[in-house]
DSSP file (Angstrom, degrees, kcal/mol; ACC not computed):
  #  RESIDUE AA STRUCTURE BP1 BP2  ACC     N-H-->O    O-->H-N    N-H-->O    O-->H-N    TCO  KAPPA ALPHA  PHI   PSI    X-CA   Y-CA   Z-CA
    1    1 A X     >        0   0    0      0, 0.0     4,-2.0     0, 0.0     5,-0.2   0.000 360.0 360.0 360.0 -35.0  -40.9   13.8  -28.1
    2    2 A X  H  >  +     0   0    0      1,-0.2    55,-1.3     2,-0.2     4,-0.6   0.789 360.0  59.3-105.1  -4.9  -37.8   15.7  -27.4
    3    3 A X  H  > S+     0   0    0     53,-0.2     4,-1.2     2,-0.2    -1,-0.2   0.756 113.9  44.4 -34.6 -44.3  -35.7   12.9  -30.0
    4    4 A X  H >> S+     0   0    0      2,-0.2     3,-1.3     1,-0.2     4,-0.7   0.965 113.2  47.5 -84.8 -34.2  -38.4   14.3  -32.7
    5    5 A X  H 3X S+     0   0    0     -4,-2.0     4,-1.2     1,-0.3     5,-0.2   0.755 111.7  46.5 -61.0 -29.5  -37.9   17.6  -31.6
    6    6 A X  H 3< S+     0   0    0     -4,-0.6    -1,-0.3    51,-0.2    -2,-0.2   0.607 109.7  57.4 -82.6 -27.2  -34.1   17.3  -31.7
    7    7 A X  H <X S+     0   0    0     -3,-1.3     4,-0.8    -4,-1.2    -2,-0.2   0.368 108.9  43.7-100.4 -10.9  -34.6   15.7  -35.3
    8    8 A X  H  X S+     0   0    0     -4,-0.7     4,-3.1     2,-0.2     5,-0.3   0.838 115.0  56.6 -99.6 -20.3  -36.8   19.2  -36.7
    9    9 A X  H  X S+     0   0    0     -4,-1.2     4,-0.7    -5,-0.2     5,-0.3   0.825 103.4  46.1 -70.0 -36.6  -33.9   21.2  -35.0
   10   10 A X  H  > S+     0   0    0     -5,-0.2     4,-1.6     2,-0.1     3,-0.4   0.998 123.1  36.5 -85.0 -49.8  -31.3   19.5  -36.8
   11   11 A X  H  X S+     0   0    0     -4,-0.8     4,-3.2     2,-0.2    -2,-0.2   0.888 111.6  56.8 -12.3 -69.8  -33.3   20.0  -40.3
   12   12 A X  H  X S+     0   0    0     -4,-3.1     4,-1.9     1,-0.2    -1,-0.2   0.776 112.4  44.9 -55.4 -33.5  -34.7   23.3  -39.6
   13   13 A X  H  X S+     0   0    0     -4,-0.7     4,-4.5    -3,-0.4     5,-0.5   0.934 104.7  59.0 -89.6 -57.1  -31.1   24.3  -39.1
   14   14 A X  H  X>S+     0   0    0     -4,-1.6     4,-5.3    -5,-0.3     5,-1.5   0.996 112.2  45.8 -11.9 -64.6  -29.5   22.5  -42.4
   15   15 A X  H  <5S+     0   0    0     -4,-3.2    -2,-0.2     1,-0.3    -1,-0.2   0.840 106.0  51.5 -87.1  -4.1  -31.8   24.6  -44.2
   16   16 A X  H  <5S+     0   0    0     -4,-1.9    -1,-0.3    -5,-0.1    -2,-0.2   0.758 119.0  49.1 -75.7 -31.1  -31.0   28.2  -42.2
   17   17 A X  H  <5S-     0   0    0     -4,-4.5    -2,-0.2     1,-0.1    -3,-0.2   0.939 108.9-131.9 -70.8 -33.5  -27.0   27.0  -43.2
   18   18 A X  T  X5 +     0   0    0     -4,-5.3     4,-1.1    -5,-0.5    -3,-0.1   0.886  42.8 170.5  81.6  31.6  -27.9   26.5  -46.3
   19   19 A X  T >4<S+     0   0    0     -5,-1.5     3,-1.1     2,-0.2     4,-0.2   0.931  77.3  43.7 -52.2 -69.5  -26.2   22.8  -46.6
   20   20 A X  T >> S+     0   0    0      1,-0.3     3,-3.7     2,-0.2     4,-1.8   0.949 115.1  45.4 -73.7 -76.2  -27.9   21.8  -50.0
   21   21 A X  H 3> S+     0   0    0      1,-0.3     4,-1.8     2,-0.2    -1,-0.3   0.787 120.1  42.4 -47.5 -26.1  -27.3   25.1  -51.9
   22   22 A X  H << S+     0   0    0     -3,-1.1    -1,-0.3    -4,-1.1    -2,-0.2   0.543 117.2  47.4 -95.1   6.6  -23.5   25.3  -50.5
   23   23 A X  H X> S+     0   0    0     -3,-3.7     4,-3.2    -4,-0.2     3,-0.7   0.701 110.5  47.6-116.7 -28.0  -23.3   21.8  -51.2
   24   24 A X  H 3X S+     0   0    0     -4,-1.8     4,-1.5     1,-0.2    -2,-0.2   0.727 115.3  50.7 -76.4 -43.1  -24.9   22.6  -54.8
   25   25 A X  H 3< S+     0   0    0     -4,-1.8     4,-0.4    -5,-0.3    -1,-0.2   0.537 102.2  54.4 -74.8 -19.0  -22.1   25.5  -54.8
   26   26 A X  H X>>S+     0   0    0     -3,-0.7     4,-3.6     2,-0.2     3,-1.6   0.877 112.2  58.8 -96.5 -54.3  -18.8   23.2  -53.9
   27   27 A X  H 3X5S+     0   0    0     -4,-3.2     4,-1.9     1,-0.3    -2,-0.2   0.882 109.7  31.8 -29.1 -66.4  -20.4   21.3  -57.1
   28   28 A X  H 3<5S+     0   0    0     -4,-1.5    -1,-0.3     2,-0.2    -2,-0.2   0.514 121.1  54.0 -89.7  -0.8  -20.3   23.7  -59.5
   29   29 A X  H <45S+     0   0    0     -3,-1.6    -2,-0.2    -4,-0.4    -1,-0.2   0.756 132.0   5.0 -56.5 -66.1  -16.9   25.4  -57.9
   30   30 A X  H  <5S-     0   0    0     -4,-3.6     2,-0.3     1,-0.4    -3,-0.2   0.617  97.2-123.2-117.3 -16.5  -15.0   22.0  -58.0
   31   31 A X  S  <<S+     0   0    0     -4,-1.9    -1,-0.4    -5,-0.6    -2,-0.2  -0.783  75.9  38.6 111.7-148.5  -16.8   19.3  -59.5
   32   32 A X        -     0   0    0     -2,-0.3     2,-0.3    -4,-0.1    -4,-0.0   0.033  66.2-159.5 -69.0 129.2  -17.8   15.9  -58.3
   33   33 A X        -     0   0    0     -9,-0.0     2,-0.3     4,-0.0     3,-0.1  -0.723  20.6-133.1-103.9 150.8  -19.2   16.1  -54.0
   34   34 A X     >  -     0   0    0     -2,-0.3     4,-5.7     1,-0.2    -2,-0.0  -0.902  23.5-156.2 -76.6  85.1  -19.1   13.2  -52.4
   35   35 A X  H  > S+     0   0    0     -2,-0.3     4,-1.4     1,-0.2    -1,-0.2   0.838  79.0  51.4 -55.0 -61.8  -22.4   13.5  -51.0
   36   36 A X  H  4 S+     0   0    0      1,-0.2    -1,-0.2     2,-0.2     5,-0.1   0.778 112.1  44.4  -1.1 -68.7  -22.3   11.5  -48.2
   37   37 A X  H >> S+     0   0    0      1,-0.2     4,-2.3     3,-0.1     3,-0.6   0.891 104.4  60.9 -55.1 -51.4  -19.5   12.7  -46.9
   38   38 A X  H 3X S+     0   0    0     -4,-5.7     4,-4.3     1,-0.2     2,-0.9   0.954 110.1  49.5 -43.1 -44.1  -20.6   16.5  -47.5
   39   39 A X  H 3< S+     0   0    0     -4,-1.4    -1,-0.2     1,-0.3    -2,-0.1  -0.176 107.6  49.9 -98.0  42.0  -23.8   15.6  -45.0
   40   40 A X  H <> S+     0   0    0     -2,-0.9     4,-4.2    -3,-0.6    -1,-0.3   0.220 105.1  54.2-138.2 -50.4  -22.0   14.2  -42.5
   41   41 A X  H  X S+     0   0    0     -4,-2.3     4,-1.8     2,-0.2    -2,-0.3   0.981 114.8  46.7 -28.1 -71.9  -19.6   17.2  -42.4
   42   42 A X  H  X S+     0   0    0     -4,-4.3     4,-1.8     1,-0.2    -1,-0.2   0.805 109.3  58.4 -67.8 -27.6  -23.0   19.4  -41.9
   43   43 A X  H  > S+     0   0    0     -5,-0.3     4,-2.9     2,-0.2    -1,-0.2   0.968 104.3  44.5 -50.0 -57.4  -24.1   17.1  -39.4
   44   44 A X  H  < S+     0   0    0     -4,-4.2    21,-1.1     1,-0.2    -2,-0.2   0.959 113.0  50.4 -72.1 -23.9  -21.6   17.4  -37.3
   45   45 A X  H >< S+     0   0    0     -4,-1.8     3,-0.6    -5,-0.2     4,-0.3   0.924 117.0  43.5 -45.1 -54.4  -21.5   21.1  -37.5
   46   46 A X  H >X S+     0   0    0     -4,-1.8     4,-2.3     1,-0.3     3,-1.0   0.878 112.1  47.5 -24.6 -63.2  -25.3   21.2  -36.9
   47   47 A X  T 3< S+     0   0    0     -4,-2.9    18,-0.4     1,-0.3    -1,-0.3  -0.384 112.8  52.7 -92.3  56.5  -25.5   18.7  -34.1
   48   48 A X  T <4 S+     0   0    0     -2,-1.0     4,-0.3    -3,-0.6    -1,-0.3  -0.064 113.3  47.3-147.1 -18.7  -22.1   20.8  -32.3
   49   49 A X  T <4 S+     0   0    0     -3,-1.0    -2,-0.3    -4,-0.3    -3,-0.2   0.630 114.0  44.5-104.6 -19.4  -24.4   24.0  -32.8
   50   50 A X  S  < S+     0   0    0     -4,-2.3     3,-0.3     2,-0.1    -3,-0.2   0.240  96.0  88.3 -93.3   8.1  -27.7   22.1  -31.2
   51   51 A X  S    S+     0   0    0      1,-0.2     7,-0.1    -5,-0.2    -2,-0.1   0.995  76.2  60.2 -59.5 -51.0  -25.4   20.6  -28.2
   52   52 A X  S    S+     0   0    0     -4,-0.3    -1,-0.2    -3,-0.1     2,-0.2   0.665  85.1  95.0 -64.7 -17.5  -25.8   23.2  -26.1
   53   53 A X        +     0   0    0     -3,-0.3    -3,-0.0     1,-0.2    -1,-0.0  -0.234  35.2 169.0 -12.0  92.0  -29.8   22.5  -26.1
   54   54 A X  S    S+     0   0    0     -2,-0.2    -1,-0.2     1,-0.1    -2,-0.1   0.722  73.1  72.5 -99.4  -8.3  -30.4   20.4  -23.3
   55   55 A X  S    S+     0   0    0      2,-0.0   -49,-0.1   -49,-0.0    -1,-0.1   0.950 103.6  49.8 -56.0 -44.2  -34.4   21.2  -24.0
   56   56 A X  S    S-     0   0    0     -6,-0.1     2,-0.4   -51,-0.1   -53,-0.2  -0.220  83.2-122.6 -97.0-172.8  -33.9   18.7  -27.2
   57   57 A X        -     0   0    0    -55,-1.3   -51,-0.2   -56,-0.1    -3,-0.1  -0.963  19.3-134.9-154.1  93.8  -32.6   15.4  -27.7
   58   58 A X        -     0   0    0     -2,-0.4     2,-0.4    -8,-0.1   -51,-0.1  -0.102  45.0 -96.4 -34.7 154.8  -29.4   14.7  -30.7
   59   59 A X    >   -     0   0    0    -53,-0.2     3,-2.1     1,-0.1    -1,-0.1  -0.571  58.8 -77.1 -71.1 135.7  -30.3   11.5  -32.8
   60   60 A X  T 3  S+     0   0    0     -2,-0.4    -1,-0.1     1,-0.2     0, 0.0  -0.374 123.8  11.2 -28.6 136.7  -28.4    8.2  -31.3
   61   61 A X  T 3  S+     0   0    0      1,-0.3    -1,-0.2    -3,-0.1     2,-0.1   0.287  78.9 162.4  65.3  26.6  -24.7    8.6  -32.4
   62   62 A X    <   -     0   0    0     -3,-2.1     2,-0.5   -19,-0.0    -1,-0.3  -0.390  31.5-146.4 -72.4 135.7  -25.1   12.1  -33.6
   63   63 A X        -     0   0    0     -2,-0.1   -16,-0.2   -23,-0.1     2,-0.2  -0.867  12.6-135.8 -99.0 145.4  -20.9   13.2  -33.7
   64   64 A X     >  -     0   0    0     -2,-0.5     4,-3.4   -16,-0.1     5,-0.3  -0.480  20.4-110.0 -79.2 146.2  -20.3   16.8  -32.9
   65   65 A X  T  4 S+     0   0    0    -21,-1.1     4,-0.1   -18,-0.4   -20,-0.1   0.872 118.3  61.0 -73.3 -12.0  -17.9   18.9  -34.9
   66   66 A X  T >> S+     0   0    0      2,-0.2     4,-2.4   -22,-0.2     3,-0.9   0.887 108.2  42.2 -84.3 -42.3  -15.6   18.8  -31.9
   67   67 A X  H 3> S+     0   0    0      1,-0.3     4,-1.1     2,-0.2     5,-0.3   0.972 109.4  53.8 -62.2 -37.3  -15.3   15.1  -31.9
   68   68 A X  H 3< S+     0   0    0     -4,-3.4     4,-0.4     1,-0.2    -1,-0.3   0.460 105.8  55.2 -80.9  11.2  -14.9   14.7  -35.3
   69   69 A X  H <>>S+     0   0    0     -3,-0.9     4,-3.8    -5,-0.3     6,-0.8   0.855 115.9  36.3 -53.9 -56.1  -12.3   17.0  -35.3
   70   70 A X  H  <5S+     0   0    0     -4,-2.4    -2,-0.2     4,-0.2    -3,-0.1   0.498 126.1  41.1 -77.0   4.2  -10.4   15.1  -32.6
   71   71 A X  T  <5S+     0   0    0     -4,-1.1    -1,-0.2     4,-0.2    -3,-0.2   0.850 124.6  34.7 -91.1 -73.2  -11.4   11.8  -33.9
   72   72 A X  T  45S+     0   0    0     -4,-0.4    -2,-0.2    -5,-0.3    -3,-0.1   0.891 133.1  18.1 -28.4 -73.1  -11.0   12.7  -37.6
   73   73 A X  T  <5S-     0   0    0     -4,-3.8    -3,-0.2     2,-0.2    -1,-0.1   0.497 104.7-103.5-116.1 -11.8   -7.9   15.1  -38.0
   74   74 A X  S   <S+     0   0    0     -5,-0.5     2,-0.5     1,-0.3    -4,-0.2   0.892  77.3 144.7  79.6  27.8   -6.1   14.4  -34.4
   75   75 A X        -     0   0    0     -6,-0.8     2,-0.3    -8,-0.1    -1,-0.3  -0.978  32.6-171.4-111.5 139.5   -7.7   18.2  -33.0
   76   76 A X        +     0   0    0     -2,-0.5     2,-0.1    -7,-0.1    -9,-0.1  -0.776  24.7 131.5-107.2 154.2   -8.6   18.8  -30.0
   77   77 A X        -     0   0    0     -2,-0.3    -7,-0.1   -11,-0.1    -8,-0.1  -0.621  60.3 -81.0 167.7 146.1  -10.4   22.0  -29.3
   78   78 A X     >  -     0   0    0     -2,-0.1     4,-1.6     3,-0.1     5,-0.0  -0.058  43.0-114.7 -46.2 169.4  -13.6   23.1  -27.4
   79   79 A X  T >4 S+     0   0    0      2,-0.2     3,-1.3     1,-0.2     4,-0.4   0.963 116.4  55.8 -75.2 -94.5  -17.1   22.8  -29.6
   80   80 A X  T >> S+     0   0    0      1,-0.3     4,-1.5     2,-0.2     3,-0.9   0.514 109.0  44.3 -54.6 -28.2  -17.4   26.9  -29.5
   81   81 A X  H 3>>S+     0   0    0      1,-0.3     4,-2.7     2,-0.2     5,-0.5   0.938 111.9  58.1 -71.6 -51.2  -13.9   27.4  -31.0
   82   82 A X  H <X5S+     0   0    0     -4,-1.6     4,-0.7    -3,-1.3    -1,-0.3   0.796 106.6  41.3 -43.2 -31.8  -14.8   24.8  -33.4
   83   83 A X  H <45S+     0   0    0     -3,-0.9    -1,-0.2    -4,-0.4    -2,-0.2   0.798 112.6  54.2 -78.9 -34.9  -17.7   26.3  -34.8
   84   84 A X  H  <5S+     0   0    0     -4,-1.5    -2,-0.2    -5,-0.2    -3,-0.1   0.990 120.9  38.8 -50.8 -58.7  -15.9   29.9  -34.8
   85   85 A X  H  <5S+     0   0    0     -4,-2.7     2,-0.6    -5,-0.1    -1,-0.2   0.789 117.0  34.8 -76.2 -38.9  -13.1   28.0  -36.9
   86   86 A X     << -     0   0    0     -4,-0.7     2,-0.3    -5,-0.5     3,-0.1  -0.812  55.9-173.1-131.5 138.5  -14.8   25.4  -39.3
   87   87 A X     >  -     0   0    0     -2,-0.6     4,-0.7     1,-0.1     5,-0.1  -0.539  55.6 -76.8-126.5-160.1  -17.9   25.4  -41.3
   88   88 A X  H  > S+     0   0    0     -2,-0.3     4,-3.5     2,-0.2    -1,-0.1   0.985 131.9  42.9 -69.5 -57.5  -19.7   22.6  -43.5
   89   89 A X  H  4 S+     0   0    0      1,-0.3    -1,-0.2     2,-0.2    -3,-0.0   0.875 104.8  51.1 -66.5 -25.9  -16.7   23.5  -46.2
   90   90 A X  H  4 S+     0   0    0      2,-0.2    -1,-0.3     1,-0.1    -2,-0.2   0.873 119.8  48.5 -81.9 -35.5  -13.2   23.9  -44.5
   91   91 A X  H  <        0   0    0     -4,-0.7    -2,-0.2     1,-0.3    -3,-0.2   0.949 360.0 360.0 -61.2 -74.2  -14.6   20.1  -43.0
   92   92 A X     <        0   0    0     -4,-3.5    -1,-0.3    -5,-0.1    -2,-0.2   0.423 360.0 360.0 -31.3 360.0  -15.4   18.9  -46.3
């Protein structure tokens, strides 16, 4: 229950960011998305904005935008500065 709940929270939130249309927008800005890649960018932004949730429950191996920073790009810096700083696109 709180996995499924953790799985409408991470959806429900996609579509208040407004992942597809900006993804839809990068498109017609710049040409060809790697889709894949785009939705893994908004995942970890998403699942770094549901951490602090302890009610719900992240998907198995959901990455946080503060690890895939440090993971990724070699930065470290806490999840809240990380969300102030980076969105779906500056990731992308």
């Amino acid at each position: 229950a709180d996995e499924q709940v953790g799985w409408i929270a991470h959806e429900v939130l996609h579509i208040a960011l407004r992942h597809a249309q900006r993804m839809q927008a990068w498109r017609t800005r710049r040409g060809e998305v790697d889709e894949r890649l785009f939705n893994l960018c908004a995942d970890a932004v998403v699942h770094g904005a549901l951490a602090h949730l302890r009610w719900l429950r992240l998907p198995d191996g959901a990455l946080r935008l503060d690890e895939l920073l440090d993971k990724v790009l070699g930065i470290a810096m806490p999840l809240d500065e990380a969300l102030r700083l980076w969105d779906v696109e500056r990731l992308y």
